[in-house]
NUMIMI-277486 format. One record per residue: residue in three letters; y, x, z of N, C-alpha, C in turn. Coordinates in steps of 0.2 Angstrom, whole numbers, padded with zeros to 4 digits, always signed. Atoms other than C-alpha are relative to their C-alpha. Example, Ala and Ser with C-alpha at 12.3 -4.5 7.8 and 13.67 -1.06 7.14 Angstrom:
REM NUMIMI-277486
ALA-0006+0004+0000-0022+0062+0039+0006+0004+0000/SER-0006-0004-0001-0005+0068+0036+0005-0004+0003/
//
This chain:
REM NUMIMI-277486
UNK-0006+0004+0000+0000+0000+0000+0006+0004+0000/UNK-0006-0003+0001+0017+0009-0007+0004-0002+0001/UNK-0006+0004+0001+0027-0006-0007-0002-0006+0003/UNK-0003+0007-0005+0034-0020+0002+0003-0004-0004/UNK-0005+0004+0007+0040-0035-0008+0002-0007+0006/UNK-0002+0004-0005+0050-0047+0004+0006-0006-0005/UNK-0004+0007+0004+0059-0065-0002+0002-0003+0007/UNK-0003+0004-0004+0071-0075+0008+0002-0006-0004/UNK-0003+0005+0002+0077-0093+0005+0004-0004+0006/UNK-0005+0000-0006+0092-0097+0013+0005-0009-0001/UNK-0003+0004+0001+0102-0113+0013+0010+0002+0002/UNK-0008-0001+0000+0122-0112+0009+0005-0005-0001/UNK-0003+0006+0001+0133-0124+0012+0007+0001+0000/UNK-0005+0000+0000+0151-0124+0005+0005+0008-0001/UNK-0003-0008-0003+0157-0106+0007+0000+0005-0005/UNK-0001-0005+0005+0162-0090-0001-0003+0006+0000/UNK+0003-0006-0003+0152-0074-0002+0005+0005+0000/UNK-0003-0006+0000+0167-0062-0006+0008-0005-0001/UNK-0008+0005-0003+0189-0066-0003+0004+0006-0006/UNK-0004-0002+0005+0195-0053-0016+0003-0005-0005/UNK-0001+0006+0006+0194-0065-0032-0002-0007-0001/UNK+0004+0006+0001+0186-0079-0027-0008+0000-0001/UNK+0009-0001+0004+0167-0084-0029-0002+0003-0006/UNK+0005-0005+0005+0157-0072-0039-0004-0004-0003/UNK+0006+0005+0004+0147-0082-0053+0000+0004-0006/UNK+0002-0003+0008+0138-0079-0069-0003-0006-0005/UNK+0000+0006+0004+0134-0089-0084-0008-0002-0002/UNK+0007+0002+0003+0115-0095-0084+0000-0004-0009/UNK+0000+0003+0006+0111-0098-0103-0005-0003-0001/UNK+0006+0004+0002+0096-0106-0102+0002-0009+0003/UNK-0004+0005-0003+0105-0121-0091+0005-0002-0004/UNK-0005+0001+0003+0119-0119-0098+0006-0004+0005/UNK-0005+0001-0004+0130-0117-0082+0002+0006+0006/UNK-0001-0006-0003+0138-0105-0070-0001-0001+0007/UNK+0003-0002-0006+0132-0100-0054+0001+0004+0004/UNK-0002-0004-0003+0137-0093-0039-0007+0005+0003/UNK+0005-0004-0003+0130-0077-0032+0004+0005+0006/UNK-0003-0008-0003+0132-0062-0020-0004+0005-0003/UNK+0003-0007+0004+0128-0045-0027-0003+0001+0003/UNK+0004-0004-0005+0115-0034-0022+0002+0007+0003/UNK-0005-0005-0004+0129-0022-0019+0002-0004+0008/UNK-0003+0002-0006+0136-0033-0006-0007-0001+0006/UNK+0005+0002-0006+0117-0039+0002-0001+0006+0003/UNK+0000-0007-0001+0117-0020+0002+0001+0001+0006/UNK-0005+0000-0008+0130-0017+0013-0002-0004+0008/UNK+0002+0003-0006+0127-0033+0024-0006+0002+0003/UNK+0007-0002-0002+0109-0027+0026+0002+0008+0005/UNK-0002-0009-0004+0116-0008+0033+0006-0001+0006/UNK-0006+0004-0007+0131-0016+0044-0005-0002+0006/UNK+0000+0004-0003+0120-0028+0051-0007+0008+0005/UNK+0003-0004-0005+0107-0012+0055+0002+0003+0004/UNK-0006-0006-0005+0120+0001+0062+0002-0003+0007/UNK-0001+0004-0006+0125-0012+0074-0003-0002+0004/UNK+0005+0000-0002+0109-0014+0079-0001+0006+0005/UNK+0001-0003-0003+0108+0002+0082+0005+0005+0006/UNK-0007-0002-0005+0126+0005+0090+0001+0008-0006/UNK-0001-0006+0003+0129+0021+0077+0003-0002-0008/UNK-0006+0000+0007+0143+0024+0063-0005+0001-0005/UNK+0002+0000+0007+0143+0024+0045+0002+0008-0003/UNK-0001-0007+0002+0141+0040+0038+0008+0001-0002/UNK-0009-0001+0002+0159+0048+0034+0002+0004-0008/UNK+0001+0000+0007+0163+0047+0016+0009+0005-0001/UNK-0007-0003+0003+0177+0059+0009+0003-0004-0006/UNK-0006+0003+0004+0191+0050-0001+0003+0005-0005/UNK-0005-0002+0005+0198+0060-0017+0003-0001-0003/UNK-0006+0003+0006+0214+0058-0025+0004+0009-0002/UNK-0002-0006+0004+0222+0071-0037+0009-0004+0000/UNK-0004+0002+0003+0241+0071-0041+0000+0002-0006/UNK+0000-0002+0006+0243+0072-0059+0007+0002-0005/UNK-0005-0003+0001+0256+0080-0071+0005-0007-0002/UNK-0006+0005+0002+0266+0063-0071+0002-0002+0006/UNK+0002-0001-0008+0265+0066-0051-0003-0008+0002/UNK+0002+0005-0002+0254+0050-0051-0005+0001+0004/UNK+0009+0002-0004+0239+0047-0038-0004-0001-0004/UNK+0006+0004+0004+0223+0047-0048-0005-0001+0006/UNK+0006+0002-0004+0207+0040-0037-0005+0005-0005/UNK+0005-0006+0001+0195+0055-0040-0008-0002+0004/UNK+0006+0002-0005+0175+0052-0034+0000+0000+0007/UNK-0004-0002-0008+0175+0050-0016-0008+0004+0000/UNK+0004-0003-0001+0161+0061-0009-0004-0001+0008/UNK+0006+0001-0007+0144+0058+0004-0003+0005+0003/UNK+0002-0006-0003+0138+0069+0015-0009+0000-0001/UNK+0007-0001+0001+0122+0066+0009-0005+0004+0004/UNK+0008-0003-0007+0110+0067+0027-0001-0004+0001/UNK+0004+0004-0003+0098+0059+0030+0001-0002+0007/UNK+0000+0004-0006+0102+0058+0047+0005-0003+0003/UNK-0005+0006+0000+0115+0047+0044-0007-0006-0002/UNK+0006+0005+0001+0103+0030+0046+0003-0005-0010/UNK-0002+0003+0006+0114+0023+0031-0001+0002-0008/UNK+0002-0004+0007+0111+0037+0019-0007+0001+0001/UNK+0007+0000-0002+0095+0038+0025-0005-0004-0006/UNK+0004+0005+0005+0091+0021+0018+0003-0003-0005/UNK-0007+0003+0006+0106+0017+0006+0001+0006-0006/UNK+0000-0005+0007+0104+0033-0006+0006+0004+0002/UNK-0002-0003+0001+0114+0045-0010+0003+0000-0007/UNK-0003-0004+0006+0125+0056-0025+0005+0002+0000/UNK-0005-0005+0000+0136+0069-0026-0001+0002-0006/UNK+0000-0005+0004+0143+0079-0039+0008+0003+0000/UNK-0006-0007-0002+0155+0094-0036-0001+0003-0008/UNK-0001-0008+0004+0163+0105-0050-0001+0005+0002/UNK+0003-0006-0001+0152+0120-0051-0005+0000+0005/UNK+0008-0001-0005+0139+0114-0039-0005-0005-0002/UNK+0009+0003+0003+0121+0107-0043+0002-0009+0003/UNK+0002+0007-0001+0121+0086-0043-0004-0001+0006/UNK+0004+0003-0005+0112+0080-0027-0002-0007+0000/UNK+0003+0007+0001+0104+0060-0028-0005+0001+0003/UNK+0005+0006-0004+0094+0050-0018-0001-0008-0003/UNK-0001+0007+0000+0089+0033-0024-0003-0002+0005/UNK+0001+0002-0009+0088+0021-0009-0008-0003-0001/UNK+0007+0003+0000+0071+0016-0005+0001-0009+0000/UNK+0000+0008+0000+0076-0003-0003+0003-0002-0008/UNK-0003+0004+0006+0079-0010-0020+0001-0007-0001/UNK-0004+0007-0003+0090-0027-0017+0001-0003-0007/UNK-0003+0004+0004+0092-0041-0028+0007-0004+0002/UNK-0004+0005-0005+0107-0052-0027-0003-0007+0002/UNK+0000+0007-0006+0108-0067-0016+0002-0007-0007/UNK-0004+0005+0005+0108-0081-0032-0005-0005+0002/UNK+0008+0008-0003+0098-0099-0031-0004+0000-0002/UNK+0007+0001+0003+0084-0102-0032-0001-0002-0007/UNK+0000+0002+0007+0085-0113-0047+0006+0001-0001/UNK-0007+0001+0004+0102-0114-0060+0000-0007+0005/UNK-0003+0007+0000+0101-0133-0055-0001-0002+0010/UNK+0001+0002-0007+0099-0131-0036+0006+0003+0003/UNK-0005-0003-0006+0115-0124-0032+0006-0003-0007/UNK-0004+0003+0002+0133-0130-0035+0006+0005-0001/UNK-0009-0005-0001+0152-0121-0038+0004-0004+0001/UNK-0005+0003+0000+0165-0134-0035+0006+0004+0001/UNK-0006-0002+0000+0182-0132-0036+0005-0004+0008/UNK-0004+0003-0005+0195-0135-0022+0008+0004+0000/UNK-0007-0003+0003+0215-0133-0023+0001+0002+0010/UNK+0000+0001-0005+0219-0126-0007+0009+0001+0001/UNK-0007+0000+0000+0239-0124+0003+0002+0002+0005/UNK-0002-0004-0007+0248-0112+0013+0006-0004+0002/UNK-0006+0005+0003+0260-0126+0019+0002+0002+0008/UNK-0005+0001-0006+0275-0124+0033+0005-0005+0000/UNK-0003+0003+0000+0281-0138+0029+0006-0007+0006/UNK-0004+0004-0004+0285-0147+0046+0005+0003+0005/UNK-0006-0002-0004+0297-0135+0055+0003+0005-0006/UNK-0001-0007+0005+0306-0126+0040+0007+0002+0002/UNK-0006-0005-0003+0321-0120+0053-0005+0004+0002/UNK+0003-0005-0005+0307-0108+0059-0003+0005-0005/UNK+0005-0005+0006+0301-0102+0040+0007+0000-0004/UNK-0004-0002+0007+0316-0094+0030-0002+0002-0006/UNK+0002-0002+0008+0316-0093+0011+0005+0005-0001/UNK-0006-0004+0001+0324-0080+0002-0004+0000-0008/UNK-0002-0001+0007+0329-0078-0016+0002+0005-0005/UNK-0002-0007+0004+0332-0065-0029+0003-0005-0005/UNK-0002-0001+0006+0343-0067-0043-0002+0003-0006/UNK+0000-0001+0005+0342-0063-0060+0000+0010+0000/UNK-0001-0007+0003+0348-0047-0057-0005+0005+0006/UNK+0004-0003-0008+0336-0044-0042+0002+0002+0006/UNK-0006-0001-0005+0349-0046-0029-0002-0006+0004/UNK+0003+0005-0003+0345-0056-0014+0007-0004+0002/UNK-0006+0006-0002+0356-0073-0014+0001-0002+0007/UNK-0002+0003-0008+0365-0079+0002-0003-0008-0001/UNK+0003+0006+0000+0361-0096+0009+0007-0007-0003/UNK-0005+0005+0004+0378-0103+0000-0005+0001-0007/UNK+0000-0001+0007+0374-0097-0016-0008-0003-0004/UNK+0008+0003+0002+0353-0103-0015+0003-0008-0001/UNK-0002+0006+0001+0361-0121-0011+0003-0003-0003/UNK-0004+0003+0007+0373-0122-0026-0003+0001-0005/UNK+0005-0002+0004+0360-0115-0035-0006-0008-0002/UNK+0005+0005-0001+0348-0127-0030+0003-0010-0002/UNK-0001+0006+0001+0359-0143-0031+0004-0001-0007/UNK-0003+0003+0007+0368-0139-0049-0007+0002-0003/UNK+0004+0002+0004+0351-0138-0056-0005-0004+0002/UNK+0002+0008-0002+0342-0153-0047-0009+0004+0003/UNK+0003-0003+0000+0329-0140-0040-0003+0001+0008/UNK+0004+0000-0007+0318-0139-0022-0004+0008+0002/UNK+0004-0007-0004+0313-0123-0011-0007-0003+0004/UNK+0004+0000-0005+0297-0131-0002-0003+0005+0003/UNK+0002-0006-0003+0288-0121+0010-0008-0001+0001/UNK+0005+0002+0001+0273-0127+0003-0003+0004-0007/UNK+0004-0007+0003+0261-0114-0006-0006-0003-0006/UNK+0004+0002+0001+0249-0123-0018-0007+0006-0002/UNK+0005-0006+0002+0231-0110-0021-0004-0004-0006/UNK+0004+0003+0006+0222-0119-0037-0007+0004+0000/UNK+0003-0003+0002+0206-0118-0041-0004+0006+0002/UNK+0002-0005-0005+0199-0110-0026-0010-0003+0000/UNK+0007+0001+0003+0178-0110-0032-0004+0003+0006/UNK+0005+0000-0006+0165-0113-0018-0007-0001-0001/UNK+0005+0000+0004+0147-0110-0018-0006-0003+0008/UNK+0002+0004-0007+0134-0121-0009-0008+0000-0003/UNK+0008-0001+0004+0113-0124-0014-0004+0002+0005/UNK+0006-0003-0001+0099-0115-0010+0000+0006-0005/UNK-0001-0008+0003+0100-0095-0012-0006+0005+0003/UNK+0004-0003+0000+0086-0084-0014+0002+0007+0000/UNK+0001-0003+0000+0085-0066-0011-0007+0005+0000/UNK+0010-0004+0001+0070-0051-0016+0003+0006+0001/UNK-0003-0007-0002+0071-0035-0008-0007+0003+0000/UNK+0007-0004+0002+0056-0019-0013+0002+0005+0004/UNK-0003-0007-0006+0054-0006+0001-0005+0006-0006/UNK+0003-0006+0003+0046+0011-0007-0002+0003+0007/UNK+0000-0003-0005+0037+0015+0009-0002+0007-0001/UNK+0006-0007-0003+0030+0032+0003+0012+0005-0001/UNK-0005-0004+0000+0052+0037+0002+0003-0003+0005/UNK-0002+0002-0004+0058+0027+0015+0002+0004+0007/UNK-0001-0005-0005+0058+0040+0028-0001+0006-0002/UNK+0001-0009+0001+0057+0058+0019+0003+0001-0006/UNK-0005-0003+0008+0067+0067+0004-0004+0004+0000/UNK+0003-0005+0004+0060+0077-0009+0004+0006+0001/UNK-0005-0008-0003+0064+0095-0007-0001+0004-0004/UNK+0001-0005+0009+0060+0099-0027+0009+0002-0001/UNK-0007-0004+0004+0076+0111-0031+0001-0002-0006/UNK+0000+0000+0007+0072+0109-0048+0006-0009-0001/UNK-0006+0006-0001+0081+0091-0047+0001-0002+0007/UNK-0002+0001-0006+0087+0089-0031+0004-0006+0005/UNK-0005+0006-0006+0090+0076-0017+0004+0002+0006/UNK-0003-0003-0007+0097+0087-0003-0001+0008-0002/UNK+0000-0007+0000+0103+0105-0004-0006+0002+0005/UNK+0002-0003-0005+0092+0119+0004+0005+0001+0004/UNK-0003-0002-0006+0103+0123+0016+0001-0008+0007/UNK+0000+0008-0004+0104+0104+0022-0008+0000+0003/UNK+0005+0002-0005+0084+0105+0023-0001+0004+0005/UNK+0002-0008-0007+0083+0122+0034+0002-0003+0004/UNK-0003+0002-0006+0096+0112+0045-0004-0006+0004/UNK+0005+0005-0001+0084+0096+0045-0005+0001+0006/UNK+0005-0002-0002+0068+0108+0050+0002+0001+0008/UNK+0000-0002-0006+0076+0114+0065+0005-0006+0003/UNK-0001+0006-0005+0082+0097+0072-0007-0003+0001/UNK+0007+0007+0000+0063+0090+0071-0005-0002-0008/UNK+0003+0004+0003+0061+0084+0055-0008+0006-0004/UNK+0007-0004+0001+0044+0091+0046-0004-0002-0008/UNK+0001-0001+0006+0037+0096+0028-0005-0002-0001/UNK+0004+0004+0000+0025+0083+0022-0005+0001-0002/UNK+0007-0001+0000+0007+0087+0022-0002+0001-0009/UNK+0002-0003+0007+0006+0089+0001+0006+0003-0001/UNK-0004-0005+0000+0022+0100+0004+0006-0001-0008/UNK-0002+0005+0005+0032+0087-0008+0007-0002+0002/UNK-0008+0003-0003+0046+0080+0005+0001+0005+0007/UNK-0001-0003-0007+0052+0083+0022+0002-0006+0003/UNK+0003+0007-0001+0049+0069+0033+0005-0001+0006/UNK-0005+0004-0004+0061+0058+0046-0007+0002+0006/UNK+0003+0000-0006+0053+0064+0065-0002-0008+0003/UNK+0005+0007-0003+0040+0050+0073+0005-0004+0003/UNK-0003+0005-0005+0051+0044+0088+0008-0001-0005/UNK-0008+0005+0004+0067+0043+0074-0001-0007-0002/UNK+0001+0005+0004+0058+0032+0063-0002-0008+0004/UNK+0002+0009-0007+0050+0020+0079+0008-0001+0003/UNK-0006+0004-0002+0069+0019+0084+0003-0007-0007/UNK-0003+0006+0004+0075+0011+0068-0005-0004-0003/UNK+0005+0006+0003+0058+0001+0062+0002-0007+0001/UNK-0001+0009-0003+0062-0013+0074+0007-0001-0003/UNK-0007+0002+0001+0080-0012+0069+0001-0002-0009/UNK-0002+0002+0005+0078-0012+0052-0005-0007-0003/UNK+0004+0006+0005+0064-0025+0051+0005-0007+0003/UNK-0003+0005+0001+0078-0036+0060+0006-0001-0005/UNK-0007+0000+0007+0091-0031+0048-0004-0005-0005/UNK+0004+0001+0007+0079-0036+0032-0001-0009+0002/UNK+0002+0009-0003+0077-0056+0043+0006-0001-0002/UNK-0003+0004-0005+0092-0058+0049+0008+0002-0003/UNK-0005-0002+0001+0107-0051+0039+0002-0006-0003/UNK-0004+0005+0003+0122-0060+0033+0006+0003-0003/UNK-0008-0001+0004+0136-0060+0021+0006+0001+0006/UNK-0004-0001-0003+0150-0056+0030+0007+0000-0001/UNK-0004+0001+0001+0164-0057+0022+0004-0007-0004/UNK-0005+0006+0003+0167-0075+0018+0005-0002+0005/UNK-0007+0001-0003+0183-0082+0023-0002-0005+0007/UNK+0000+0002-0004+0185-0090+0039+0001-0010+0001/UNK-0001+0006+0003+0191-0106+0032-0007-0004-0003/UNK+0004+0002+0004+0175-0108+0023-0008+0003+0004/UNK+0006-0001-0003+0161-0105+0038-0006-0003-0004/UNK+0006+0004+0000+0142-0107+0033-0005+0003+0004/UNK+0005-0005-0001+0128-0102+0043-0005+0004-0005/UNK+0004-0004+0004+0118-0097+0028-0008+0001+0004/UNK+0005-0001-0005+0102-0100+0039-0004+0001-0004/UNK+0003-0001+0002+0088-0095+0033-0008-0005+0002/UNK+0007+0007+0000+0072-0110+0027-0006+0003+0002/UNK+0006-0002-0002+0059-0097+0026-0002+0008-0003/UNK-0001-0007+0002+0055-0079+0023-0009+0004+0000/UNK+0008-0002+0001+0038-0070+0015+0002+0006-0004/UNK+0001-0005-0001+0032-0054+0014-0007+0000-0003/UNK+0007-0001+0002+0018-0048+0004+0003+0008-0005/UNK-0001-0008+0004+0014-0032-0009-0002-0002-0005/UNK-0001+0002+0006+0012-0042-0024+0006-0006-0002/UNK-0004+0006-0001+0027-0050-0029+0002-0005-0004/UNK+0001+0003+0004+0023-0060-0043-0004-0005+0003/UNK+0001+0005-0005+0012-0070-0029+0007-0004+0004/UNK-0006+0000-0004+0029-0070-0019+0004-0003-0002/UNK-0004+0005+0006+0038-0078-0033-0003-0008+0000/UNK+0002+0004-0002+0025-0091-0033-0001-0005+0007/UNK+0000+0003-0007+0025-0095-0015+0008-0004+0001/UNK-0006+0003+0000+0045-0098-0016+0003+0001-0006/UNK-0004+0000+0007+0051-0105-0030+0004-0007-0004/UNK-0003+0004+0000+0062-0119-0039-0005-0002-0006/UNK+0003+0001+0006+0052-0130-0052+0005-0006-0004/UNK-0003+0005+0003+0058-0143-0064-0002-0007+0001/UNK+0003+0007-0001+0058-0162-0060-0002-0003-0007/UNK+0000+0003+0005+0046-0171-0071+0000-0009+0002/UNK-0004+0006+0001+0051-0188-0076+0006-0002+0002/UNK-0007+0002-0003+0068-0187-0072+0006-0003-0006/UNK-0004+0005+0007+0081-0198-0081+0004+0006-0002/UNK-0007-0006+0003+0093-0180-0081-0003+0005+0004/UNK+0001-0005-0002+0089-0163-0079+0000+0001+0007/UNK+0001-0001-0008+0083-0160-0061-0003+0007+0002/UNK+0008-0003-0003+0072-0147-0051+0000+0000+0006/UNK+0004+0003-0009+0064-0148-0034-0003+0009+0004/UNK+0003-0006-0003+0062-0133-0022-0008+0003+0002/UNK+0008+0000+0000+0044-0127-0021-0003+0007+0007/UNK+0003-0004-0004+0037-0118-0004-0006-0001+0004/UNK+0006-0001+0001+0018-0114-0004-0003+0002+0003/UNK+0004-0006-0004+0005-0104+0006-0004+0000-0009/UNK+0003-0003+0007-0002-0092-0008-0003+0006+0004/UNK+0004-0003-0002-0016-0081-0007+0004+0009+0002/UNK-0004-0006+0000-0009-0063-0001+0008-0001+0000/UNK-0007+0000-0002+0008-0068+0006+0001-0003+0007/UNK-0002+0001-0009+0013-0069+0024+0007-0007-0001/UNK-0004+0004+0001+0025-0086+0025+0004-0001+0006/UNK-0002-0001-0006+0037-0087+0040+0004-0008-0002/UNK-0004+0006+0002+0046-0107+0038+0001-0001+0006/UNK-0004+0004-0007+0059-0113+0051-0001-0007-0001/UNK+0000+0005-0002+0061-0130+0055+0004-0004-0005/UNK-0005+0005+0004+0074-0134+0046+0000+0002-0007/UNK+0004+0000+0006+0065-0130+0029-0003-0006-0003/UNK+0000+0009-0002+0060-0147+0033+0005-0003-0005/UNK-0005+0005+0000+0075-0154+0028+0003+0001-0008/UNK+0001-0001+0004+0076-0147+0011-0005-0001-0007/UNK+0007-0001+0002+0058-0145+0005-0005-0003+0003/UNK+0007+0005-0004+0045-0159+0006-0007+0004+0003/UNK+0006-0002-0002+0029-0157+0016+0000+0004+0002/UNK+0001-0006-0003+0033-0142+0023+0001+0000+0008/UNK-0002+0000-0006+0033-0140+0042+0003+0009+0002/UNK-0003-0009-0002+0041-0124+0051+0000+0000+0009/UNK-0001-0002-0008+0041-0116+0069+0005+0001+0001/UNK-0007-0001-0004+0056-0111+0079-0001+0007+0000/UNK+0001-0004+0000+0049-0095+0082-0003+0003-0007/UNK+0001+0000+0005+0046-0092+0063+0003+0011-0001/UNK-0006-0004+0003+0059-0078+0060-0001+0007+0004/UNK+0003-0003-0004+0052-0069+0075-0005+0004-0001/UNK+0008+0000+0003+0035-0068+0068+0002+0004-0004/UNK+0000-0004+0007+0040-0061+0052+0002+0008+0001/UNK-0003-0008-0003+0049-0046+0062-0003+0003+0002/UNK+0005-0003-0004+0034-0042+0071-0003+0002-0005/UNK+0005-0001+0005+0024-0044+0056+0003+0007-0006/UNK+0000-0007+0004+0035-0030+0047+0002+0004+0005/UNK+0002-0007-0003+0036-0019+0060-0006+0003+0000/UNK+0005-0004+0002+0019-0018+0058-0003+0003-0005/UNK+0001-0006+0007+0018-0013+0041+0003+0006-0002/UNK-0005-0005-0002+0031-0004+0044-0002+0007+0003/UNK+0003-0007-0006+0024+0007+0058-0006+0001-0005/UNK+0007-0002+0001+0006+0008+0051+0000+0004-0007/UNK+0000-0005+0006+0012+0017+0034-0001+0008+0003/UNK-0001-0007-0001+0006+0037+0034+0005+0006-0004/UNK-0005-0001+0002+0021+0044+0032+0000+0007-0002/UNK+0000-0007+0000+0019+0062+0036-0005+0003-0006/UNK+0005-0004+0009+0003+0064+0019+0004+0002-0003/
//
C-alpha cells in the first residue's frame, strides 16, 4: 500500500470560499453551467493552517524579493523557501527554489489536493445578491468629500451649489452588485504518497534538498533510508504529527469566507480507501431518471474496499443513509492507523 486515496462530501450553504473577487467558478460544458469551487491551492493552505495550529508551530519563513528597476519601479521577484523539512509545512506542502548560479532544489508535496467543487454540476447553485455599505441613518456622523474636475477637494458651499444647480444627491449609501454565492454539496479527493510523505530524496543528480541541508538533517536525528534512496523524518517526529495531520485531512475548513456570509461547511461523510476509482463510486452524484428537467440525486454507498465514516446529518441530504455522531472520530483513528503502520524507514 503506497497510497492513500481519501473523499469528503461536505454540505455548503450560502457562502464564499475566497473575498478577493468574489466566488471562484468555472464553466462545466457538459451541463452547460457555471459552478462554484475552491481551489486545491486554497484546500491546500486550509489543510496546513488548520495542522500547524494543531500543532502550535509557525509557518516556515518565506523570503519576499523585490528588485528596483531602471525606471526606479518595484518589480516582485520570486520569493524564496527555506526548503526544510523540518518546517512541518514544507515537509508536507513541497518545495522549490531557484537562485541565479545555484542548482534548482524541488520537492513535490506528498498530498495531492483536488479542489473543493460539487459533487454534481446540477447539485450546487451560484446566486447572485446586490449587497450595501449604507450609513444612511446618521449622516452628521459620515462626512462626504468631493473632488473637482481639477482634483481639488470642494468646500461644503461649493458641493451644495453644485449639488442643487444640477438636481444631484450625495447618499451615504454604497450599492456592491452582483456579489455571487456558492451553496450545494461539495466534494473534495486528496492522494497521500506514503512512501514520500515523511523522507526526501537525497539523489544530487536532481535534487530535493541541498547536501549541506542533509548533513544538518543527520545530526538532528533524521536517518538514511534502508535502500539508501531518501533520508527519513525521526519516529517520535512523525508520531507527533500523524494524529495531527490525520485531523487536519477530517476536519479542515475554508477559511477565508467573509464574515457576512457564515457556513459551517459540515461535513456528510468521509471515505478512505487505496483504490480510488471504488471511492468515486462510494460517493457520487447520479442523474435523475424520469425527471420532467434535468435533475441528479446524491449517491452514498458501502463499496467493497472503502472505509465509510457518515454523520447524521448525511441523513438529511442523501436517502437511506444513516450516520453516527462519532463518525468523524472513527475516520481519524482509522488513518492514523494507516498512517502509523506504513514502513517508512525501507
Amino acid at each position: 500500500m503506497k497510497y492513500l486515496f481519501l473523499r469528503g462530501l461536505r454540505h455548503v450553504d450560502h457562502t464564499v470560499f475566497v473575498v478577493e473577487n468574489g466566488q471562484k467558478n468555472y464553466y462545466d460544458p457538459i451541463f452547460g453551467r457555471s459552478v462554484p469551487y475552491s481551489s486545491g491551492q486554497q484546500v491546500k493552505r486550509s489543510l496546513l493552517n488548520t495542522l500547524l495550529d494543531i500543532l502550535d508551530e509557525p509557518q516556515a519563513p518565506i523570503t519576499f524579493n523585490y528588485q528596483v528597476n531602471k525606471e526606479k519601479a518595484i518589480e516582485n521577484k520570486e520569493p524564496w523557501s527555506p526548503c526544510d523539512p523540518q518546517f512541518t509545512d514544507q515537509l508536507l506542502g513541497g518545495w522549490m527554489q531557484a537562485r541565479p548560479g545555484v542548482v534548482t532544489v524541488k520537492r513535490r508535496s506528498p498530498l495531492s489536493i483536488s479542489a473543493m467543487r460539487p459533487l454534481h454540476p446540477l447539485l450546487s447553485s451560484l446566486p447572485k445578491e446586490n449587497l450595501t455599505f449604507d450609513r444612511s441613518e446618521r449622516p452628521d456622523q459620515h462626512p462626504v468629500r468631493v473632488l473637482n474636475e481639477r482634483g481639488e477637494e470642494m468646500s461644503s458651499e461649493d458641493i451644495l451649489t453644485f449639488l442643487q444647480s444640477n438636481n444631484r444627491a450625495l447618499p451615504r449609501r454604497l450599492w456592491i452588485p452582483d456579489n455571487t454565492r456558492a451553496s450545494g454539496l461539495f466534494v473534495f479527493d486528496i492522494a497521500i504518497d506514503l512512501s514520500t510523505l515523511f523522507s526526501v530524496s537525497i539523489n544530487q543528480h536532481d535534487p530535493e534538498i541541498t547536501q549541506e541541508k542533509i548533513d544538518g538533517l543527520l545530526e538532528k536525528g533524521w536517518k538514511i533510508s534502508n535502500d539508501k534512496l531518501r533520508i527519513v523524518c525521526p519516529k517520535e517526529r512523525r508520531e507527533k504529527i500523524i494524529p495531527a495531520l490525520a485531523h487536519a485531512l477530517v476536519n479542515w475548513r475554508v477559511s477565508t469566507n467573509q464574515s457576512r456570509t457564515y457556513s459551517p461547511q459540515e461535513t456528510l461523510v468521509f471515505a478512505i480507501s487505496t483504490n480510488p476509482n471504488r471511492l468515486v463510486s462510494a460517493i457520487r452524484g447520479d442523474l435523475k431518471e424520469e425527471s420532467a428537467r434535468q435533475a441528479a440525486t446524491p449517491i452514498v454507498r458501502e463499496v467493497k474496499g472503502v472505509d465509510l465514516f457518515t454523520m447524521p446529518a448525511c441523513g438529511g441530504y442523501v436517502e437511506g443513509v444513516r450516520g453516527s455522531d462519532d463518525a468523524l472520530e472513527d475516520a481519524e483513528v482509522k488513518l492514523i492507523e494507516l498512517l502509523s503502520s506504513y514502513p517508512y524507514d525501507v
